[in-house]
C-alpha atoms as a printed R data frame, in Angstrom:
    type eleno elety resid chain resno       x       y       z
1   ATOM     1    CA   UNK     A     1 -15.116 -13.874 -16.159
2   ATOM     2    CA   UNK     A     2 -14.799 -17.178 -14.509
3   ATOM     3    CA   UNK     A     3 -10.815 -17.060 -15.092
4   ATOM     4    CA   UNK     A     4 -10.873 -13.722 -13.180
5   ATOM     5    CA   UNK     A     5 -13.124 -15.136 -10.461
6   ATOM     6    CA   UNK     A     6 -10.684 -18.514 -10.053
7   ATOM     7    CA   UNK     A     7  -7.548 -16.442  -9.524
8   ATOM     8    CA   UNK     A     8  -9.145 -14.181  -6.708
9   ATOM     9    CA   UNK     A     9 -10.235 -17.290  -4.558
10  ATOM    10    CA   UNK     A    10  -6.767 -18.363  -2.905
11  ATOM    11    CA   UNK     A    11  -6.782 -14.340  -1.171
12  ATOM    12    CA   UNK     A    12 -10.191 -14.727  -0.329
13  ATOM    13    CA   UNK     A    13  -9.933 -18.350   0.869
14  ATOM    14    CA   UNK     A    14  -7.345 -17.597   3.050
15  ATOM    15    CA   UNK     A    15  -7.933 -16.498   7.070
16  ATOM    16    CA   UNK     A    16  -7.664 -12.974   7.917
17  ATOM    17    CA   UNK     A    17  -3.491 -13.927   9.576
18  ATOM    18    CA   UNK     A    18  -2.786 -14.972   6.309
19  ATOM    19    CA   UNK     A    19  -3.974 -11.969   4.250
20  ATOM    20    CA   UNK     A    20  -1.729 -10.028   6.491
21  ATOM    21    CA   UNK     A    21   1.059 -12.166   6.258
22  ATOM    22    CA   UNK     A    22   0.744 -12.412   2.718
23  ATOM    23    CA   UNK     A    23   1.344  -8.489   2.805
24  ATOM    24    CA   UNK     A    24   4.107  -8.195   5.084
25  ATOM    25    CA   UNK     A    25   5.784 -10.738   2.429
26  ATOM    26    CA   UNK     A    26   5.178  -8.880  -0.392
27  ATOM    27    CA   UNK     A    27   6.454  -5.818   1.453
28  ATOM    28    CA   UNK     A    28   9.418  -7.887   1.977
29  ATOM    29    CA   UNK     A    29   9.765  -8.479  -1.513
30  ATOM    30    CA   UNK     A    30   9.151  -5.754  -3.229
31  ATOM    31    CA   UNK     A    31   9.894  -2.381  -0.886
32  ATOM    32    CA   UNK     A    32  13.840  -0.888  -0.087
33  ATOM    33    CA   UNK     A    33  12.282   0.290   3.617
34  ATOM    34    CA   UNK     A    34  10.811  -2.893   4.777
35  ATOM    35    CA   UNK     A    35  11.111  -4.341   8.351
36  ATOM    36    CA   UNK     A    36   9.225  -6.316   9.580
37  ATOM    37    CA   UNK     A    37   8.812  -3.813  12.656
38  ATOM    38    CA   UNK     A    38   8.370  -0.888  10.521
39  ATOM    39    CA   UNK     A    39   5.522  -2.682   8.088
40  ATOM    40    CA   UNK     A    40   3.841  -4.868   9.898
41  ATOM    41    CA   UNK     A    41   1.825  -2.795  12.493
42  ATOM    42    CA   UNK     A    42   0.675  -0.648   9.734
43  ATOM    43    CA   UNK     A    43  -0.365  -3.318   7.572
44  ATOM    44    CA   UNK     A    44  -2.276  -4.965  10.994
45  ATOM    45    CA   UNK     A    45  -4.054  -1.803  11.047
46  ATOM    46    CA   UNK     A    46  -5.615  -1.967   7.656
47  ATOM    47    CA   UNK     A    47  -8.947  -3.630   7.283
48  ATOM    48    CA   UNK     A    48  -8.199  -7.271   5.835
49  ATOM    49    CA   UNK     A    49 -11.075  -6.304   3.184
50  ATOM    50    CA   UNK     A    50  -8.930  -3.922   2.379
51  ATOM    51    CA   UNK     A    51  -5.902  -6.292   2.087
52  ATOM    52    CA   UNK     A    52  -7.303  -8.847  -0.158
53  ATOM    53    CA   UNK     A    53  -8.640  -5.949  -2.757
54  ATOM    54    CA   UNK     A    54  -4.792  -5.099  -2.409
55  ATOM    55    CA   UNK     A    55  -3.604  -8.351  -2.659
56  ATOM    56    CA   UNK     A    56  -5.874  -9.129  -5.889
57  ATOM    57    CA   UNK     A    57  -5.447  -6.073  -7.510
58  ATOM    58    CA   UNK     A    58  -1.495  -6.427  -7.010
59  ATOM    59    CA   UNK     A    59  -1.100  -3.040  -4.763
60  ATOM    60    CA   UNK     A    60   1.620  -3.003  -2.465
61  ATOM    61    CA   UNK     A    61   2.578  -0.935   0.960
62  ATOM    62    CA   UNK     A    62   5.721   0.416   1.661
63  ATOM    63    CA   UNK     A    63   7.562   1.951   4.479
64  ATOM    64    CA   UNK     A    64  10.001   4.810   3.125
65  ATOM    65    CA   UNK     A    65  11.743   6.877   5.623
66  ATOM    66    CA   UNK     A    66  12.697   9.172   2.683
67  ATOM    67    CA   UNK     A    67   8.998  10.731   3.284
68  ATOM    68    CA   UNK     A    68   9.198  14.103   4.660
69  ATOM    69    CA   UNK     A    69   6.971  14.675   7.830
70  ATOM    70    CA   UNK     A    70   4.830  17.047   5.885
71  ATOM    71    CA   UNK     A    71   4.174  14.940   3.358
72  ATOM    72    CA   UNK     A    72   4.530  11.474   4.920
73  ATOM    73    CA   UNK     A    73   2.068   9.189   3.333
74  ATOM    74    CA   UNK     A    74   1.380   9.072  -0.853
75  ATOM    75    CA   UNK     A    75  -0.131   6.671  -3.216
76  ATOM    76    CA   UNK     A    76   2.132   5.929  -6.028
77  ATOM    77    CA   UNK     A    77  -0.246   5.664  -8.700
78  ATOM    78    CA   UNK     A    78   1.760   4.384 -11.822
79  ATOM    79    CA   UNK     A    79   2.966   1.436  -9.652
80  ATOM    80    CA   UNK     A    80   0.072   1.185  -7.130
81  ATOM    81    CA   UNK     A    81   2.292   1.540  -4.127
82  ATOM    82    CA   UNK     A    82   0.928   2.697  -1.292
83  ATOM    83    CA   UNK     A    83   3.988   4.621   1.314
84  ATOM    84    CA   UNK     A    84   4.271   5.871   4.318
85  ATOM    85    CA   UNK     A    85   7.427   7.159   6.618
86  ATOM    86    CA   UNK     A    86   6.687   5.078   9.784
87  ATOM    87    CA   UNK     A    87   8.618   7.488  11.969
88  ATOM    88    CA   UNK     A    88   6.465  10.030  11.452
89  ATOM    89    CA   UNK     A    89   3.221  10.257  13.514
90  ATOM    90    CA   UNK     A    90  -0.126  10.083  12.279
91  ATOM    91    CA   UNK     A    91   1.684   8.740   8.797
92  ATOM    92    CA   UNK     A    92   0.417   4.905   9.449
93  ATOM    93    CA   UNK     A    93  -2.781   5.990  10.717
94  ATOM    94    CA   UNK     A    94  -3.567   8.488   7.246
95  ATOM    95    CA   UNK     A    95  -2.514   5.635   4.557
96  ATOM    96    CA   UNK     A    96  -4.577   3.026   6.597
97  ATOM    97    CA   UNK     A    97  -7.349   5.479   5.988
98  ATOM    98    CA   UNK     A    98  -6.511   5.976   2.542
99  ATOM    99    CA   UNK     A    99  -6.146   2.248   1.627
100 ATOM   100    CA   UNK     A   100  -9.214   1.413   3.163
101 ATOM   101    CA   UNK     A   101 -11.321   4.654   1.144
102 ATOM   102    CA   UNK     A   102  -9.359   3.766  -2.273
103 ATOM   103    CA   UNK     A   103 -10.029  -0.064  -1.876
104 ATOM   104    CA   UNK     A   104 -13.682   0.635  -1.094
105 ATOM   105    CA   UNK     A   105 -14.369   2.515  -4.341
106 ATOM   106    CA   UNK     A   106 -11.839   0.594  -6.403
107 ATOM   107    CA   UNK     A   107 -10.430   3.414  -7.389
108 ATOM   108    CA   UNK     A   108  -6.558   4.074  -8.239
109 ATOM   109    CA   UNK     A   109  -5.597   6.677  -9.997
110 ATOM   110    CA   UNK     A   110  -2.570   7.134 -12.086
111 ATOM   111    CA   UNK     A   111  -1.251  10.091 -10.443
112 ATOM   112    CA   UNK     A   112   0.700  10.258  -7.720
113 ATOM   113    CA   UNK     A   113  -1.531  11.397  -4.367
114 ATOM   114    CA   UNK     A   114   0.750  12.790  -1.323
115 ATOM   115    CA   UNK     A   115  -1.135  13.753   1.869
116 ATOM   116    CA   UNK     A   116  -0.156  15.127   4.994
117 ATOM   117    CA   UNK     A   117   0.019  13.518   8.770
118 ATOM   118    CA   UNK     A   118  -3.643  14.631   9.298
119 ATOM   119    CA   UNK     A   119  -4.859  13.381   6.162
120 ATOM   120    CA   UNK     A   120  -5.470  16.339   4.078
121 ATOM   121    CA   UNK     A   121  -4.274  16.035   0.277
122 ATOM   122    CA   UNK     A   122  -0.707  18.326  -0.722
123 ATOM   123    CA   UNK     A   123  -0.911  19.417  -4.034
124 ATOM   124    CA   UNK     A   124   2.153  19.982  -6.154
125 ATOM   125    CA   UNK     A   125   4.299  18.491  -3.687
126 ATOM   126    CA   UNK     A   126   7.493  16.564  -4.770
127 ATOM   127    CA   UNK     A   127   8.186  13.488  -3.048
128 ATOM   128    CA   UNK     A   128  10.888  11.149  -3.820
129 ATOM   129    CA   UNK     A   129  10.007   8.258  -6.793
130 ATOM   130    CA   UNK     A   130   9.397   5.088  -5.779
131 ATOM   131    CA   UNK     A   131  11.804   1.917  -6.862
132 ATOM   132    CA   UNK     A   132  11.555  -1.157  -6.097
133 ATOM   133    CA   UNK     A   133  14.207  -3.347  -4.398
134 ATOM   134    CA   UNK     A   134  16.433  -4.689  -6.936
135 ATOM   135    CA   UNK     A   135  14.911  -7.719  -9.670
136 ATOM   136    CA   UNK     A   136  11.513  -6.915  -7.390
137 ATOM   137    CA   UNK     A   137   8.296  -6.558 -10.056
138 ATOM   138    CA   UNK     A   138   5.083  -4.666  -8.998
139 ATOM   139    CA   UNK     A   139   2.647  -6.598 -10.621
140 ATOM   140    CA   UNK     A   140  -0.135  -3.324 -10.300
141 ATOM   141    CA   UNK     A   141  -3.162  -3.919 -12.503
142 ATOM   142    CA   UNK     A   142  -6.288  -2.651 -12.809
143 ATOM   143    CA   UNK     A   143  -9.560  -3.798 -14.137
């Protein structure tokens, strides 16, 4: 328990800038779509709670233009990637709301979740799988 409680500290020891930072970076690292124009206002928007949860628990947020604009926002589960198509709008403001929700109850499911630009789940929609930027490594785990 301690272990668990020493590797959390640097995200919660850092200010609010740097949890966002932090984010954009691993944005950087891990998602195909990033820019820092297309990921960063979203990832401004989110509540830094919300961040460091993400940050600790190894969840990651990615642009993807790929995302149709009726299903523009979905929760990778397997990989804990949270997407969004930035050109769409309403998209940022739906996976903000999402994030924050699934980061309150710490609760990620395996499936994958797609909703639309309102916010209301789409069920049995297809969306296009997630992959990470070449040599990139989600590092998604839960407790």
């Amino acid at each position: 328990m301690l272990a668990l409680s020493l590797i959390a500290l640097p995200v919660f020891a850092q200010s609010d800038r740097e949890v966002a930072e932090q984010m954009v970076t691993r944005s950087a690292n891990v998602c195909p779509g990033h820019s820092a124009d297309r990921t960063t206002p979203t990832v401004r928007a989110t509540p830094v709670a919300a961040l460091r949860v993400m940050l600790e628990r190894g969840l990651v947020m990615c642009p993807d233009r790929r995302l149709d604009a009726d299903a523009p926002a979905v929760f990778y589960g397997r990989v804990g990637v949270f997407a969004w198509n930035p050109e769409v709008k309403g998209s940022s403001e739906v996976i903000v709301k999402q994030i924050d929700a699934m980061t309150r109850k710490d609760d990620y499911p395996q499936d994958t979740l797609v909703w639309d630009a309102k916010g209301a789940e789409v069920k049995q929609r297809t969306v296009p799988a997630f992959e990470a930027k070449p040599g990139a490594a989600v590092l998604y785990h839960v407790r």
